[in-house]
N, C-alpha and C positions, 0 to 999 in steps of 0.2 A: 677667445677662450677655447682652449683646444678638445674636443669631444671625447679623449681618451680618459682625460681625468676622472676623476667620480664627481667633483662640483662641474663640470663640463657636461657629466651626465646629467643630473639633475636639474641643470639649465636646460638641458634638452629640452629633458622632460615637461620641465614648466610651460618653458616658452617658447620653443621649438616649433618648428611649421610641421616636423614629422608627428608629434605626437597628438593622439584622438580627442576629439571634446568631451569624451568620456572619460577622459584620465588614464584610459586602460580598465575599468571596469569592466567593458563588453568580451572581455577576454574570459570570461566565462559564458559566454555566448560563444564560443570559438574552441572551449573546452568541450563543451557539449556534442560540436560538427567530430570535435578527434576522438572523443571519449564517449561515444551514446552508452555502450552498455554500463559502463561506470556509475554515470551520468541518472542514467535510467533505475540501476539500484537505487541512488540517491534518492531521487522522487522518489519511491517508491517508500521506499522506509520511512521519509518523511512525511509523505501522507498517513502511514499508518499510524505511526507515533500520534499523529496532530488528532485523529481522527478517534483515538484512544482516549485523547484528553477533554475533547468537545462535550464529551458525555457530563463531565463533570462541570459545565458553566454555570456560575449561576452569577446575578448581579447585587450586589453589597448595597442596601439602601439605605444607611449610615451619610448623612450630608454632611456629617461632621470633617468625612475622608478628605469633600471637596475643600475643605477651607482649612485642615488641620494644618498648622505649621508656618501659617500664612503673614504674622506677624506678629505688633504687641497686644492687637487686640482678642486673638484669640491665645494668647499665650493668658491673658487676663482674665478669659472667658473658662479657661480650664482650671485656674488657681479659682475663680468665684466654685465653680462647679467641686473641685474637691475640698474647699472650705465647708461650702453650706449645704449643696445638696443641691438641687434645682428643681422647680416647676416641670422641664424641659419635656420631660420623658412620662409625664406623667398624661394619661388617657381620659377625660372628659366624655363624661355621661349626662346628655342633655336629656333627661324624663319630663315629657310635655305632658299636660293631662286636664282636659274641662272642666274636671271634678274633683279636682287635685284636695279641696277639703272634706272629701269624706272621707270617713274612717277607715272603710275598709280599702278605699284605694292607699291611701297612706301606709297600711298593713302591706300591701302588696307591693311598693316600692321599696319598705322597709326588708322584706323580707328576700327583694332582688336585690339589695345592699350587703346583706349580708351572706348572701351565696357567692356572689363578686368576689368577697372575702375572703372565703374559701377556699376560694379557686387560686391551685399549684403554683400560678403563674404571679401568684397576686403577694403582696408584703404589705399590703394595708388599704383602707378606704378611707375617704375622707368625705361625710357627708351631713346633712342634720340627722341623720341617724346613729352615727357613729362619735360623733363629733359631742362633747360632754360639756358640763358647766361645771365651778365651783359649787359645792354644795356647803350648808354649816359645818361645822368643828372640823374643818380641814379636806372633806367628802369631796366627792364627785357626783353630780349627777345625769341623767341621760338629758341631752336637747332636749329632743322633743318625747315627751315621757310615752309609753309604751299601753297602749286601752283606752284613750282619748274616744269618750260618747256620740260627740256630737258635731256635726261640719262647723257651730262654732267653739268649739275647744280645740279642733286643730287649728280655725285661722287664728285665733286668740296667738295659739301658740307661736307658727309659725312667723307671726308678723313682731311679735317679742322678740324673737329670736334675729329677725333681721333687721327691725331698730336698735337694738343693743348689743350685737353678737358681730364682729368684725368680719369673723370668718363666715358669720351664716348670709352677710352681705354679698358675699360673693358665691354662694349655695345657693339662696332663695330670688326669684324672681319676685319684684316689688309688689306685681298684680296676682301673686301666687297661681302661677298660671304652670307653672314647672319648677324642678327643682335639680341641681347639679350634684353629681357624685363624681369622686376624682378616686381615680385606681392606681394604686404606686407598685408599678412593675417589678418582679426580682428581676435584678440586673442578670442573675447567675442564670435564669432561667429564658432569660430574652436573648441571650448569644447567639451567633447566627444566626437559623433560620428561625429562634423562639419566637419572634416577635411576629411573623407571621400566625406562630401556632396559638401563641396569646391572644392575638385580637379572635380568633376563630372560634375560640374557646369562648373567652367573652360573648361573642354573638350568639354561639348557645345558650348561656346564663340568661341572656336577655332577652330573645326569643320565647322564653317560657313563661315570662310575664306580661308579653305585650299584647294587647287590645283595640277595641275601642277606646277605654278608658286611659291606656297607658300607652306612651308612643315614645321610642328613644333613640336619640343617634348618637351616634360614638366620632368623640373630633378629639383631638391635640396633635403634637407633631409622630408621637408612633402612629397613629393613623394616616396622619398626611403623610409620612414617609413609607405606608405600607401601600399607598394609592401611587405615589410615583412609579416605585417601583414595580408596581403592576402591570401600570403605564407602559413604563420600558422594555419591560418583557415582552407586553405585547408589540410594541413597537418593531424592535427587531426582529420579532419573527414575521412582522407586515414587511416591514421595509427589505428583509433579504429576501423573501419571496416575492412580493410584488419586485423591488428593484432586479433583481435576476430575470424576473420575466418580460418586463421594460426592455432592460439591457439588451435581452436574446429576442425580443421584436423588431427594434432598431437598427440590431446586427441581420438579421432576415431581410428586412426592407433594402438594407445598405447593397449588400449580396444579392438580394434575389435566389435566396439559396437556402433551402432548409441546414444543410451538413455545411455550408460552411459559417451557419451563425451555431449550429454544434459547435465550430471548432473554435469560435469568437469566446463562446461564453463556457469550453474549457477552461480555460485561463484562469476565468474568474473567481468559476466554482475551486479549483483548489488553491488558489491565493488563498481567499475568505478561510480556508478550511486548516491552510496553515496559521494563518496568522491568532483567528480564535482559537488555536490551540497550543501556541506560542504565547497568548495575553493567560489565559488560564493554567498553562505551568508556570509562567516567571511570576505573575501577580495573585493568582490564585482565585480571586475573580473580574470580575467587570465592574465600573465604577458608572455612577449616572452617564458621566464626560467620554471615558474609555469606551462604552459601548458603540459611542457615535465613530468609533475610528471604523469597525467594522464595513459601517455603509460608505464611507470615503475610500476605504480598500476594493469594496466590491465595483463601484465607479470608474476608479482611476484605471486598475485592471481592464475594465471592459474595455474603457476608452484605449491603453494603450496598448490592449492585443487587436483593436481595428486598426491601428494605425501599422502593426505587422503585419496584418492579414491583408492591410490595402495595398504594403508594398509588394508583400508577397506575389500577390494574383496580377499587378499592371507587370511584373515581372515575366512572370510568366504568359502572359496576353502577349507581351514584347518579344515571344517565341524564344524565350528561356526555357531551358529544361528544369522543371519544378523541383528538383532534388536540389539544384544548381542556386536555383530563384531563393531558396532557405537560407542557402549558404551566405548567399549576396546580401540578402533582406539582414540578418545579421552583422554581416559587415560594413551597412550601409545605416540602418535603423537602432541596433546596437547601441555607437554613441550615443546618440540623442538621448536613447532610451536612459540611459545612463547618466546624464547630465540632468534630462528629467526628474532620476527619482533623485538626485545629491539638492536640487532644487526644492524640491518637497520636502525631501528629508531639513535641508535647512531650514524653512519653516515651521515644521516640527519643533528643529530642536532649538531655535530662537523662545519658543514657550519656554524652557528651564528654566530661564535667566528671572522668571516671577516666582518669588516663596510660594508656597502651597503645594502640600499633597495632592490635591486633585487635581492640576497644573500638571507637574512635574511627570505624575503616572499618566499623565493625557500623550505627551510630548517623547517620553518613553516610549510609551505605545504604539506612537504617528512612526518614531525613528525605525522603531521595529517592524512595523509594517510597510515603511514604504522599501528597506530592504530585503524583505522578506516577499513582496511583490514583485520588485527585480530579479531575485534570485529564481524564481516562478516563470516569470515571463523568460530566462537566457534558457534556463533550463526543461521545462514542461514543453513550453508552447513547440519550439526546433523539434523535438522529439515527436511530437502529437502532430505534424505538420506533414513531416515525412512518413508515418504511419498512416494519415491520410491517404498521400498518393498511392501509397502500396497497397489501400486495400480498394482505387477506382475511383479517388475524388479529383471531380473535375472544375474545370476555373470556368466561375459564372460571372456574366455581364454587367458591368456596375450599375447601380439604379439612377436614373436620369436626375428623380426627383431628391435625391441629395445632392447632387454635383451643380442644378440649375443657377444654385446664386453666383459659382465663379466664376461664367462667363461676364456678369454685371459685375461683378467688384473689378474684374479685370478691365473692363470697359471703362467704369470710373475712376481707376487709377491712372490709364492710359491718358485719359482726357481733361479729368479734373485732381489729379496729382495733388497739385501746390495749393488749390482752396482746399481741398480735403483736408490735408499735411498741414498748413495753417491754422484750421479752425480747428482739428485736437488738438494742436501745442497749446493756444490760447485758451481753447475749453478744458483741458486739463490744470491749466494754470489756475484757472479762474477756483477750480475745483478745488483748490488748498487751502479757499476761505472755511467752507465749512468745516474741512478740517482740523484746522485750530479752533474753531467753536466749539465742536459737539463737547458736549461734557457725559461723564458716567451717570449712569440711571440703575437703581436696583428696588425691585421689588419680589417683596415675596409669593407674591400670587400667581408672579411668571414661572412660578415653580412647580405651582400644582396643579393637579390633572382638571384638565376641563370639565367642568359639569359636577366637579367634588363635593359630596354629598356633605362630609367633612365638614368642607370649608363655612356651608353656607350654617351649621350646626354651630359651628365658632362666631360667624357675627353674629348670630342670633345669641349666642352667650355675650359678645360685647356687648349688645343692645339693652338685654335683661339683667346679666348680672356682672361679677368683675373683669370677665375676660381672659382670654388663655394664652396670650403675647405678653410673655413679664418683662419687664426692667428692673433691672436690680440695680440699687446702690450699696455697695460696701462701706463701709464704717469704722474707722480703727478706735477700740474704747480702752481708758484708761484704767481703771479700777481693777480690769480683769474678775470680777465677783462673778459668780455661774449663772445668778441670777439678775445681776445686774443691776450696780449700784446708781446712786440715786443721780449723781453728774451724769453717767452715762446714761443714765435715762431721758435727763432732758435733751441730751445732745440727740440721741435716738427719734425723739419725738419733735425735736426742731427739725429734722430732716424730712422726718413723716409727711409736716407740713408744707413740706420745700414740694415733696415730689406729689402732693396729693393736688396743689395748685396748679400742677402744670397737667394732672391725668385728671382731676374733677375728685369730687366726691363719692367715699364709698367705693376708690378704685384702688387702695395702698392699704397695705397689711402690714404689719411690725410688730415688736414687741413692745411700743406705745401705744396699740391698737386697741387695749384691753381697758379703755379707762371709765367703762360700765362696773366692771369687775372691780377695778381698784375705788372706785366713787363709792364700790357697794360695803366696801370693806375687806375684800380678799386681799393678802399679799401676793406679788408678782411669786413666788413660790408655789402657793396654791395655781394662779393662773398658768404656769409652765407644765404644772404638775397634769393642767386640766387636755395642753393641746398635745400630751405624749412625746410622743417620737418628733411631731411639727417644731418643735424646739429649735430642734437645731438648724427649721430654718428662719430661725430668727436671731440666737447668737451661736457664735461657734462655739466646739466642745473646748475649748480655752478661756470663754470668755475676753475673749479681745478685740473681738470683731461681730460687729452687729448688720444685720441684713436687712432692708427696707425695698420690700417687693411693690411695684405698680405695674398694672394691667393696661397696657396697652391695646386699641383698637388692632383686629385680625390684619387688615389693609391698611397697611400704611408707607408712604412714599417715601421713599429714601430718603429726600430732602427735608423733609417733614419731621423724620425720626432723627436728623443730624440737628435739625432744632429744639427738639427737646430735648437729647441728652446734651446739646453744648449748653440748653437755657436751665437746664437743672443744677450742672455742673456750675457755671457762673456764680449762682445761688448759694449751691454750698458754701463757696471758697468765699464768696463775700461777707457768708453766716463766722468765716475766722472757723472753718471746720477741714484740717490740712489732711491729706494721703485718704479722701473717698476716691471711691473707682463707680464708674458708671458704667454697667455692662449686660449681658444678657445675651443671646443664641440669635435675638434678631440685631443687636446694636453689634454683636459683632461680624454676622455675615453682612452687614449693611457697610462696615466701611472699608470689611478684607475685600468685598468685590470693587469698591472704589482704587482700593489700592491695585486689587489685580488688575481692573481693567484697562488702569493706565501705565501699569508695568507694561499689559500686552499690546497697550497702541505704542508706547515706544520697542515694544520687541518687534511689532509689526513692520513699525521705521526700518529700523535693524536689517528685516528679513530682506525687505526690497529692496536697500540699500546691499546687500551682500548676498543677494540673488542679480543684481545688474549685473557687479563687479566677477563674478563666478562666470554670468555666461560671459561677459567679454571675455577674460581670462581664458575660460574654453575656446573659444574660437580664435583667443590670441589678435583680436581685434578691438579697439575701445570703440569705433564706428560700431560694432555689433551690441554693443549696450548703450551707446546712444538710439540706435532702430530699436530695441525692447524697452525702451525703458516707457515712451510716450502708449505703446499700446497695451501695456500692462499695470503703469498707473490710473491710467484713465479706468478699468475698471473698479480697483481700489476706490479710489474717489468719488467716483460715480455711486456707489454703493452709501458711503460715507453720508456724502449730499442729502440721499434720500433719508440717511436715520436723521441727518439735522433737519431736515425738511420737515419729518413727520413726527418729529419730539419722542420718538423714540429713544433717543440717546444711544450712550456705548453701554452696552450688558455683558456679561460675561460672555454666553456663547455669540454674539453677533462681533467681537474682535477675534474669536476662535476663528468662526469661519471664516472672515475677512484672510485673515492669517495663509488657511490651508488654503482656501477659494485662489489667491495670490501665487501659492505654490504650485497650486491646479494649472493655471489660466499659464502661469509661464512655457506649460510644457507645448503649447501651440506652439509658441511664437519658436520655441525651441527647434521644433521639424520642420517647422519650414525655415528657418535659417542653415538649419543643418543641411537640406534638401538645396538648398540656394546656391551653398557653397559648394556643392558634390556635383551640381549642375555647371558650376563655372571651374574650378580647379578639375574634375576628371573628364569631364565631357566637353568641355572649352567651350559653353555656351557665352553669349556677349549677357552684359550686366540688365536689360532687356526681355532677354530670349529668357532667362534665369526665370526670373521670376514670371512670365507667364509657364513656362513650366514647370514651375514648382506649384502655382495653383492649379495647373491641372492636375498633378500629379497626386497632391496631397488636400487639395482644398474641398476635396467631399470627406477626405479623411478626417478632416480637422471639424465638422460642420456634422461629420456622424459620430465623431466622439463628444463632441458639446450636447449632442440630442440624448447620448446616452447616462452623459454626466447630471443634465439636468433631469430631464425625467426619472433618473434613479435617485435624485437627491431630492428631487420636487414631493416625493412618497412621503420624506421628513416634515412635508409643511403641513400634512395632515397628522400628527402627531396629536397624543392628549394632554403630549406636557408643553406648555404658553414656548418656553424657554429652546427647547429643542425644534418645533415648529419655526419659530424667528433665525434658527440655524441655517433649517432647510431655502426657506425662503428666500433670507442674505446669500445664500450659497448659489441659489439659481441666479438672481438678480447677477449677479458679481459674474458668473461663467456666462452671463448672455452679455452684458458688456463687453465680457473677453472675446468672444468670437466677432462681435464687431470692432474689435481693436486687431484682431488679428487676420481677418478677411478683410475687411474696409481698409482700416487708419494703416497698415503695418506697409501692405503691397505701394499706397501711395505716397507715404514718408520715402520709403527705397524709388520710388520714379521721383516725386519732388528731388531727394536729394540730389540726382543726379551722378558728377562727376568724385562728390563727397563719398559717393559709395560706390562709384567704381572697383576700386579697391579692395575693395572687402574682404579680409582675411587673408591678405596677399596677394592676390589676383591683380595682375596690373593691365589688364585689360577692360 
């Protein structure tokens, strides 16, 4: 095929021995050697743009983002929510009190009820204060009546109220020990940051009654969503600072060099600085998921401006002239660097391919930052490198105690090659059991922040009263009457009893609920008339659809919750009751994370499978993705093992990071292959010579980019959110296997293989 053509050219291109493993990316590494002051404006204005936009970050604690779009179940979960209305959003007032029957404390909760009320933030309360009965001749009147003499006329009252009053079962504690108020948020006024400013507000209202006597926590999901997100904020601002200062300890030990872990943890710093200001102009803010990109940005950064800084200086130690050594380091580190981030970035962008907004914006993010990082390291670093030496920076001595383990790997590949080479192929093999095992696991609890005052205010409400974890069943009714004619009544209330069998007694509310009321002689009229605006969430404003609420326990296991709503649903359809839907904020983040989870262990497939095939293709060798492929599964795997080992299961973030950890870990195996080949094609070293120096040349590099990977990622495993800590953790585990696949298992695969890898990327020597 003749190379003038233009498909001639592109065959070059492709497959050609002249063209780089970087595609030609690095040629913006080469634009920068011709063009600094260009070059240099560039940087320049793009830090300052980014640096403009930082000011405005903030993160969106809407969990709805994470799962919005995600399938039928939450397509399900938002027709229930704009039908009826939901529980979801509503703010739980647990009032504990020793003395809960005497008058005057009843006055004084009665009268924090009604300030609640009040409050801008507020569109109603729901409590035995507020909460009214049928009265004669069509009347209303109040619960619990208002001047009550004596400790016993309130419990007289209170305990009436919660033997006969549906809704006050789920308000009053049995042993009148406390009592629940539910505060119904204005949506208009919770937007953005409202909801911050509502709960804060609230805290004031509440603060002015509390005691001794009187003691209240505030739980539902605006509260557990205002703790994440606290959470997280605090997080990133621990994890970029400590991780930055990790990062720039590591680069000092590595160096022995104050100024040139300065110029390590350059890079980093305005990576991070673009790319947070790249995520908060295109998205506008940071999502729970999206925020984690940041710390994988400031990592991979570190790690691969040591691996320029490593070639840099043996270059220059090699009695290169330093301005020269840049030029070279680029020319030489460049591709890799470059195949690197197409690496990365492929694993990013393999996440798409799963529905879900919070997915999707994760995997956008990962794309955008990891070219956003390249662009950083072709451009920043060259420039900041030779400004170095112009203004007296000199090249310091490498540190012993990183470089120590590759005379031992080298030893043991030399010697023990083929048992080494053996026992990973095997051991990894073995490793694909658990892999087909592990099944998805979600809970809600891995959600929220450790130590949530919150949370433990909610099972204390499962425990006492109805509970703040709803399930709802929908109900298609025939009659369509506003109030609800007498068929669809029964159907209503044969449901009642489907879903109150399987949640217990005194744990489901409907508009069969009321049959003190109706026993007593009021018409369902008078009773809609009595719960207000709660109406509608019992039937829609069409009358066509009826709503049957149960309170599910705060904790509850994935598999556990997949057995109730299938054993509810069975029930139904057996009752001859067609088109109910069984749904709710937790039935549907419990099986969009099932679903996602295993979108993303087969995207995960995906990645490694077309991360092998890429680096071969780069290298134009399929020998060179047969050597990656055993020391880069073998971390995968390994990781894997331990969640089937530890009953962990797959969670959302633990296939994320699997995912990125995958994309991480290849970019070793990536330099020293690149290193390998540059050793045998331009320096004509024998297949041998190759690889001992390639670990010397790059195996403290690779060994001080892992120290700096994990110890900035390890700052994740202290985290306050269950879910994000299990990130950081998988994410250490997984890059510590990797550097034992890519210093041990990689150097001895290439001596075992022998004369199979002589060749290697053309070298026929």
């Amino acid at each position: 095929m003749s190379k003038n053509t233009l498909l001639g050219r592109l065959w070059n291109w492709a497959f050609g021995h002249d063209r780089s493993i970087g595609f030609g990316l690095e040629v913006l590494g080469h634009l920068t050697l011709k063009q600094p002051r260009v070059i240099a404006v560039f940087v320049l204005l793009m830090t300052v743009f980014c640096a403009t936009q930082v000011p405005r970050a903030s993160v969106d604690g809407d969990m709805l983002r994470v799962f919005a779009h995600s399938g039928e179940e939450y397509d399900n979960y938002e027709h229930l929510a704009n039908t009826f209305g939901t529980f979801e959003n509503d703010i739980y007032l647990l009032v504990n009190s020793p003395d809960l029957t005497n008058p005057a404390t009843i006055e004084t909760i009665r009268a924090m009820a009604l300030d609640l009320s009040n409050s801008e933030y507020v569109t109603g309360t729901m409590s035995a204060f507020t909460l009214r009965k049928p009265g004669p001749d069509g009347t209303t009147l109040p619960a619990v009546p208002e001047g009550l003499g004596s400790p016993e006329e309130v419990k007289t009252a209170l305990t009436e109220l919660y033997q006969n009053d549906p809704m006050m079962r789920n308000l009053i504690n049995p042993d009148l020990s406390g009592v629940v108020i539910i505060v119904f948020p204005d949506p208009e006024m919770t937007k953005g940051g409202g909801t911050k400013q509502m709960i804060a507000s609230l805290r004031d209202v509440v603060k002015d009654y509390e005691g001794t006597d009187v003691q209240v926590e505030l739980t539902g999901p605006p509260i557990w969503t205002s703790e994440m997100l606290s959470a997280a904020v605090g997080d990133q601002i621990k994890f970029t600072i400590y991780g930055f200062a990790l990062g720039s300890l590591i680069a000092l030990l590595s160096l022995r060099s104050f100024w040139g872990a300065v110029l390590v943890a350059a890079t980093p710093f305005i990576a991070i600085l673009w790319v947070m200001g790249l995520i908060v102009f295109l998205f506008g803010s940071f999502s729970f998921l999206t925020i984690i990109v940041t710390t994988i940005v400031l990592v991979i950064a570190f790690a691969e401006s040591l691996f320029f800084i490593f070639n840099w200086l043996a270059y220059w130690r090699e009695g290169m002239d330093p301005y020269k050594a840049v030029d070279e380091t680029v020319r030489v580190v460049g591709p890799a660097s470059a195949l690197t981030m197409l690496t990365t970035l492929v694993s990013f962008a393999s996440l798409s391919l799963t529905a879900g907004q919070g997915i999707q914006e994760f995997s956008q993010a990962g794309v955008l930052a990891s070219l956003t990082n390249f662009i950083c390291l072709m451009t920043f670093l060259p420039l900041v490198l030779k400004l170095a030496v112009r203004l007296g920076f000199k090249a310091p001595k490498p540190s012993f105690a990183i470089t120590a383990p590759i005379p031992l790997a080298w030893f043991m590949a030399r010697k023990f090659g083929r048992p080494i080479a053996a026992f990973a192929i095997v051991g990894t093999g073995l490793l694909l059991i658990p892999y087909f095992l592990i099944q998805p696991h979600f809970s809600f609890e891995d959600f929220m922040a450790k130590g949530s005052t919150a949370l433990t205010a909610a099972e204390q409400i499962d425990q006492g009263v109805g509970g703040v974890a709803p399930l709802y069943v929908s109900i298609p009714l025939k009659e369509g009457v506003s109030d609800v004619g007498d068929e669809d009544y029964k159907t209503i209330k044969l449901v009642h009893d489907i879903v109150e069998k399987h949640l217990g007694a005194n744990k489901v509310i409907s508009a069969a609920a009321f049959t003190h009321y109706a026993d007593s002689g009021f018409t369902r009229e008078q009773i809609f008339n009595a719960v207000g605006d709660l109406k509608r969430r019992f039937v829609s404003d069409d009358g066509m659809h009826a709503l049957i609420t149960g309170f599910m326990p705060t904790i509850i296991d994935s598999e556990e919750l997949v057995k109730l709503k299938e054993g509810i649903q069975a029930d139904v359809k057996a009752a001859g009751i067609e088109g109910a839907e069984v749904g709710g904020f937790r039935v549907m983040t419990t099986y969009a994370t099932d679903n996602i989870v295993r979108g993303l262990q087969l995207e995960l497939t995906i990645s490694v499978i077309v991360n092998l095939f890429l680096i071969g293709w780069a290298f134009r060798s399929l020998r060179v993705a047969v050597a990656t492929a055993i020391p880069n599964l073998f971390p995968i795997l390994g990781t894997e093992a331990y969640l089937w080992w530890s009953g962990a299961g797959l969670q959302l973030t633990t296939v994320l990071s699997l995912t990125i950890a995958f994309g991480i870990a290849v970019d070793d195996t990536t330099h020293f292959l690149s290193h390998y080949l540059h050793a045998r094609r331009e320096e004509g070293r024998s297949h041998m010579d190759a690889i001992h120096h390639t670990m010397e040349r790059i195996g403290g590099a690779i060994i001080a980019a892992t120290l700096i990977l994990c110890s900035g990622t390890a700052i994740v495993m202290f985290s306050e959110l269950p879910q994000v800590a299990l990130f950081g953790t998988l994410f250490v585990i997984t890059l510590g296997f990797a550097v034992i696949g890519d210093v041990f298992i990689l150097p001895a695969l290439l001596v075992a293989g022998g004369r199979f890898f002589h060749p290697l990327g053309g070298v026929k020597k």
